[in-house]
C-alpha positions in Angstrom: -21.7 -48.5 13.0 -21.4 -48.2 16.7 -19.5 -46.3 18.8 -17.7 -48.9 22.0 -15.0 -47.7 24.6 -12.2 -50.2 25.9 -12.4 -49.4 29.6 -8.2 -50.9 30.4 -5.5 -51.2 27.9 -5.1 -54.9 26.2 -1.2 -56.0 26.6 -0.8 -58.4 23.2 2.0 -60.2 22.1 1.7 -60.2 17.9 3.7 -62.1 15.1 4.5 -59.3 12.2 2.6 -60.4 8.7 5.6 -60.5 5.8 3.2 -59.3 3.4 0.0 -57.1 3.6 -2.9 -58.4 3.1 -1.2 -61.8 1.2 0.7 -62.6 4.8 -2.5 -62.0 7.1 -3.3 -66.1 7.4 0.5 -67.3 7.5 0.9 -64.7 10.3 -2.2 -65.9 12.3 -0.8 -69.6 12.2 2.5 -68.6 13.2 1.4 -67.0 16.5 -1.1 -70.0 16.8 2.0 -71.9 17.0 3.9 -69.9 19.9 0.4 -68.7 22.1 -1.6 -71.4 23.1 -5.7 -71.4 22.4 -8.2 -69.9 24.8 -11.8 -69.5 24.5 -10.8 -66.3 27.5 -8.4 -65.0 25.0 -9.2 -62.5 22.3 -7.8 -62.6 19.3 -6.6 -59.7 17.1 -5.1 -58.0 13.6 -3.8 -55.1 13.8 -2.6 -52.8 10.7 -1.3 -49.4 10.0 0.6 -47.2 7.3 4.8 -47.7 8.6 7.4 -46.2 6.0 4.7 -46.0 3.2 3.8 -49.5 3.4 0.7 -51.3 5.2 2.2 -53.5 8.0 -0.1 -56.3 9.5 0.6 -57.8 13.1 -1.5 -61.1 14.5 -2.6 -60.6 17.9 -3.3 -61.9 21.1 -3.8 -61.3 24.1 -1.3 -61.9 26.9 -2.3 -63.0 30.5 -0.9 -61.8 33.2 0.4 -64.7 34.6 2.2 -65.6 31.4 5.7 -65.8 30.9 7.4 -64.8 27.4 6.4 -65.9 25.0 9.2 -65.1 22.9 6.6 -62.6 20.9 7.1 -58.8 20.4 4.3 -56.8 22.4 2.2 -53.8 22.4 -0.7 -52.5 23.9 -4.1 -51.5 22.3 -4.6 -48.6 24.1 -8.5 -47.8 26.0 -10.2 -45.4 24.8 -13.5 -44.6 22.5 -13.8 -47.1 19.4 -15.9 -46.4 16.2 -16.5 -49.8 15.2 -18.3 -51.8 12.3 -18.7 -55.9 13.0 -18.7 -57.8 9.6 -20.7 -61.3 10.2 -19.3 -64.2 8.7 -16.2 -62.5 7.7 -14.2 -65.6 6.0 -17.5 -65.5 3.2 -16.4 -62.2 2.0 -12.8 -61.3 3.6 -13.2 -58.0 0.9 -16.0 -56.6 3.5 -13.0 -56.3 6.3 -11.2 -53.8 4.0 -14.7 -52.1 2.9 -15.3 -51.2 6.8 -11.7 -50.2 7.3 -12.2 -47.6 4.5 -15.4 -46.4 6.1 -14.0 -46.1 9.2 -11.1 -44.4 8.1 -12.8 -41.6 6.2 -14.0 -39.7 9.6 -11.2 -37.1 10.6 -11.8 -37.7 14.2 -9.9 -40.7 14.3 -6.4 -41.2 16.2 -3.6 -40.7 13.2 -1.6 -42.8 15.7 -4.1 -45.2 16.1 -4.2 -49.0 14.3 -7.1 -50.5 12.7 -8.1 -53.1 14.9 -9.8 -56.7 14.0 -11.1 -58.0 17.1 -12.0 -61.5 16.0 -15.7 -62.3 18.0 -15.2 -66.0 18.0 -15.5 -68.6 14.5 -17.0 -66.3 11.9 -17.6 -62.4 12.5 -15.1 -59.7 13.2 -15.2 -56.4 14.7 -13.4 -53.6 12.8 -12.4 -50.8 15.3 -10.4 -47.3 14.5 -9.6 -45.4 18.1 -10.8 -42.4 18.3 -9.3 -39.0 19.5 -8.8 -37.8 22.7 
């Protein structure tokens, strides 16, 4: 577990997930189909509690020269980041959830806040909970 600050909010346009976690993959194609791939772009998943049920958005990030895209966006805000990377996530997709539950078992984190999947190119995955303050 390490702790890693985001030094600028990240502007990301998302597709919404129709199902938690069943939707996660169909979500991710969807936006792979309206935001073109970039090796400079990072990639995201983004999930939090809304009305009592676990809503998942796909995410990427939006350039600044970019027009719409016809996505809905939102910003991950900067700040201070407890974060756990899995390696070789799509092996054992069950170890995302197991780092989520670590990370959300510290009371410092934002209750506002998303857990963030910051996908570190092919195969590993950062899992990130904002901090507060």
């Amino acid at each position: 577990m390490e702790t890693l600050v985001i030094e600028n909010d990240i502007k990301v346009v998302y597709v919404t997930a129709t199902s938690f976690p069943e939707g996660i993959q169909e979500a991710h194609e969807r936006l792979h189909e309206v935001i073109p791939y970039s090796n400079e772009r990072r990639y995201f998943g983004l999930s939090r509690p809304e009305m009592g049920v676990i809503v998942y958005k796909a995410a990427a990030e939006q350039f600044e020269k970019e027009k719409d895209s016809n996505c809905e966006a939102l910003i991950i805000e900067k700040g201070k980041y407890r974060s756990i990377t899995v390696m070789n996530y799509k092996n054992a997709p069950q170890k995302i959830s197991e780092a989520f539950d670590e990370l959300i078992s510290y009371s410092d984190i934002d209750p506002n806040g998303y857990c963030v999947e910051w996908y570190q190119g092919e195969e590993d995955v950062k899992c990130m909970v904002r901090l507060k303050g």
